[in-house]
N, C-alpha and C positions, 0 to 999 in steps of 0.2 A: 571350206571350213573344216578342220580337223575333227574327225571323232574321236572321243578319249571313252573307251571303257571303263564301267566304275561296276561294283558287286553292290547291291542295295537299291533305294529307291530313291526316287528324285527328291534331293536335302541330305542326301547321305554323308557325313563325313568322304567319305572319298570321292565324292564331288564335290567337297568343298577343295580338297586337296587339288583338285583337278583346274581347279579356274582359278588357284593361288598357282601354282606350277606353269600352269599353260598359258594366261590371261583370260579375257571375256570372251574372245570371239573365237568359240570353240562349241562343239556339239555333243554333250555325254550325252553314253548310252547306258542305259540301265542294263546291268545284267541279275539273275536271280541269285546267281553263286559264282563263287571264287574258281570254279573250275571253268565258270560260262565265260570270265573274262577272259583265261587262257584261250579259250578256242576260238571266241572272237577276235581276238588280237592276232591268234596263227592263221585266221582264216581271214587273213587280211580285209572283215569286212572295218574294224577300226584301226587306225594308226597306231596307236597307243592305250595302253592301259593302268589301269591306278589302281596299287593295292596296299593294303595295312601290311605290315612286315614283324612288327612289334609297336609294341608299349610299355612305359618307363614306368609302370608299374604292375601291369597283368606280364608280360614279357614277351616273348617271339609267340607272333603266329605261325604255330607246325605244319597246318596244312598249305598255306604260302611258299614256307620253305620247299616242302616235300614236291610240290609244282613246280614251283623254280625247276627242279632236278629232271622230270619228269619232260615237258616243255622241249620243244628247240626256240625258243626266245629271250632274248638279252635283255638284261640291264641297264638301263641308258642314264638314268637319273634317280633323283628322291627327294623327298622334302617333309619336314619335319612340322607338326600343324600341333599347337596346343589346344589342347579338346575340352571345351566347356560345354558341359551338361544343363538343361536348361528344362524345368518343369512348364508344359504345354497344354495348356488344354482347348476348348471351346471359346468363345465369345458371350460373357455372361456367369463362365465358374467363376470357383476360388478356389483357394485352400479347402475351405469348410466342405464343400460341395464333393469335394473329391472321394468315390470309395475304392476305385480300381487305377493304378497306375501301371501304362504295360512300356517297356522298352527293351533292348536287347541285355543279355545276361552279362553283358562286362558292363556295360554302360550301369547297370543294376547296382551290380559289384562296386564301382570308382561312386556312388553314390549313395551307400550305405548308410554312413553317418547322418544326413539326410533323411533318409526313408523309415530309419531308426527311432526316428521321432512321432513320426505321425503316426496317430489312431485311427483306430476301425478303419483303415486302407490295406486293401489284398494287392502286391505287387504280381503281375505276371509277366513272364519271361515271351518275348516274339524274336524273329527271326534276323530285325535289323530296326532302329533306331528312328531313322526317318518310315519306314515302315509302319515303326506303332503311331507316328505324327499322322499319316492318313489315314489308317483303321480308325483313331478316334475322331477325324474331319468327318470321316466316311457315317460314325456312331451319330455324332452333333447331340452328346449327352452331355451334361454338365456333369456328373458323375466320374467321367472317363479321362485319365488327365497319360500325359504320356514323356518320357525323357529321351532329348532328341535336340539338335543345334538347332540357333537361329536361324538359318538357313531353311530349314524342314518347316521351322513356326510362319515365315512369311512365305514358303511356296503351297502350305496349304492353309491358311490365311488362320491363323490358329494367335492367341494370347502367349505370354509366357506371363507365367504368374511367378516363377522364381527363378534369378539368372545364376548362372554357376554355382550349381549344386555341389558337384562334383567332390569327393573329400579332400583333395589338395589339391591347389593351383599350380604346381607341379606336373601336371597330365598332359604329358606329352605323347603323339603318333607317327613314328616314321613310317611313309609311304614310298612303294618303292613307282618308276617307270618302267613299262615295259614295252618292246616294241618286238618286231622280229629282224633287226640287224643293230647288231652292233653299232656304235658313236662313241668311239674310243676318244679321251680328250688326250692335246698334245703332254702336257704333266700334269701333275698333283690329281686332285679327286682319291679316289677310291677303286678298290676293286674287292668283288664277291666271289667266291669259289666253293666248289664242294668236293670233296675229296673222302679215299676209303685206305686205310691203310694195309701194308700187308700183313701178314699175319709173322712178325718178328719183334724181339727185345729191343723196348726203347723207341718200334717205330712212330709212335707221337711226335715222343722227343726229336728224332732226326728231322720229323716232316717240319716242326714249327722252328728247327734251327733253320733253315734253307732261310729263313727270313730276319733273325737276328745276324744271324753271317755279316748280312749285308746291309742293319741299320734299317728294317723295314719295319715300323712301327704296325702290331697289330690290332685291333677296333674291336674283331669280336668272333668268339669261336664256342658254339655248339655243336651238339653231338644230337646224331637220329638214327632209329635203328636202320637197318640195311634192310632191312624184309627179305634177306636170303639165309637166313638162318638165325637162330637166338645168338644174343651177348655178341653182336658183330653191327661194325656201328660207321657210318660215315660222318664227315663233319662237313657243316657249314662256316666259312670262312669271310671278315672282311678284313682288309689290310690298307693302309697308305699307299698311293700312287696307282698311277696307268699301267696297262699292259705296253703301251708306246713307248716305257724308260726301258732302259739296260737293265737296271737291277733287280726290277718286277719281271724282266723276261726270264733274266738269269735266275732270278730264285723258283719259277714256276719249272722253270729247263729242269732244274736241280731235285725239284718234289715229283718232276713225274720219272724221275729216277728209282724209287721210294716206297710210291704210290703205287695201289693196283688201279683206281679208276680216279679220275680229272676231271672236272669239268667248268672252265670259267664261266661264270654268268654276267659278268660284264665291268668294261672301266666305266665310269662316269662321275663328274663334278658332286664334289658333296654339296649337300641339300642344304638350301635357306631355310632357318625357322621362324615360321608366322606365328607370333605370339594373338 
């Protein structure tokens, strides 16, 4: 049985990612942080791992990226999970009952409009989702209600007293795979790169023609700083196609002409979205 990595607690969205991606007959493992899955995944005790990359409305997660970079482990896959928020509490609350709702701070944020409404309730911020689902299992207060997937609500045998909260249904999470070798596909898919320019006029512009040249549609490009000095900055890149085509070799051939450092982080099949 596979172990797949996930950062959070057992119901975490990235366990739900994990057994949409992978199927049932698979074994997460909790990790406590985003840095614990990198090391379990290099330290070949799991096969694979599952991580948030961004979101279609808070945006990229930086410290995911800045790993990616960090890491020697590839990108093999991803998959796209719409994320419904769901109010949880005890066996016996309600609305009424409720003074403290705790969940993590984006989940807080994407449910504002929501939280906006209700009186004399103190929101507080925890460390993961499925996380505040157990702290309030763990409380068994009628008082203590928490935002977290259904998932979280039946592994720790909890109510949902309001189903998608969330401010718009629109809340989407690309999740990335990770593994420690590459699974190039034969065409199409995607591929992820990080790259730093040198220090010359235009060299943006020359890096991202390498890939118009040649008809290479690109997906998405962010900038991070370098940590080797101020106002100096590397980018992360996604673009159409495999490193297995001609023209994805030939345009990479062409940028590390360019470039002062390279690093592909992997081809792999674009991701199904679970609505």
């Amino acid at each position: 049985m596979k172990k797949i990595a996930f950062q959070g607690e057992k119901g975490a969205f990235s366990e739900d990612a994990a057994f949409h991606f992978f199927g049932n007959e698979i074994q997460p493992v909790a990790c406590k942080t985003f840095r614990n899955v990198f090391e379990t995944v290099g330290s070949k005790k799991c096969r694979f791992g599952v991580l948030p990359i961004e979101n279609s409305f808070t945006g990229s997660i930086h410290q995911n990226i800045d790993y990616l970079l960090e890491y020697h482990l590839s990108v093999i896959g991803e998959i796209i999970l719409r994320i419904h928020h769901n109010l949880l509490a005890v066996h016996g609350a309600s609305i009424k009952t409720i003074r403290k709702i705790y969940s993590h701070p984006q989940a807080i944020g994407q449910c504002s409009n929501f939280l906006d409404k209700l009186k004399n309730v103190e929101v507080i911020p925890m460390y993961d989702t499925a996380g505040s689902a157990k702290f309030i299992r763990k409380k068994n207060d009628k008082e203590f209600a928490s935002i977290a997937s259904l998932r979280a609500c039946k592994d720790y045998g909890l109510q949902a007293l309001k189903l998608k909260i969330e401010n718009n249904i629109q809340n989407y999470t690309r999740f990335l795979i990770i593994a420690p070798k590459q699974q190039l596909p034969a065409s199409g898919g995607k591929t992820s790169i990080v790259f730093s320019t040198k220090d010359i006029p235009g060299a943006l512009f020359k890096s991202l023609s390498v890939f118009a040249l040649r008809d290479i549609n690109l997906l998405k490009i962010e900038s991070r700083p370098l940590r080797k000095g101020p106002w100096k900055y590397w980018f992360y890149l996604d673009f159409e196609g495999s490193m297995k085509e001609e023209p994805c070799m030939n345009a990479i051939n062409h940028l590390q002409e360019i470039t002062s450092f390279l690093k592909i982080l992997g081809s792999y099949p674009g991701g199904k979205v679970i609505n």
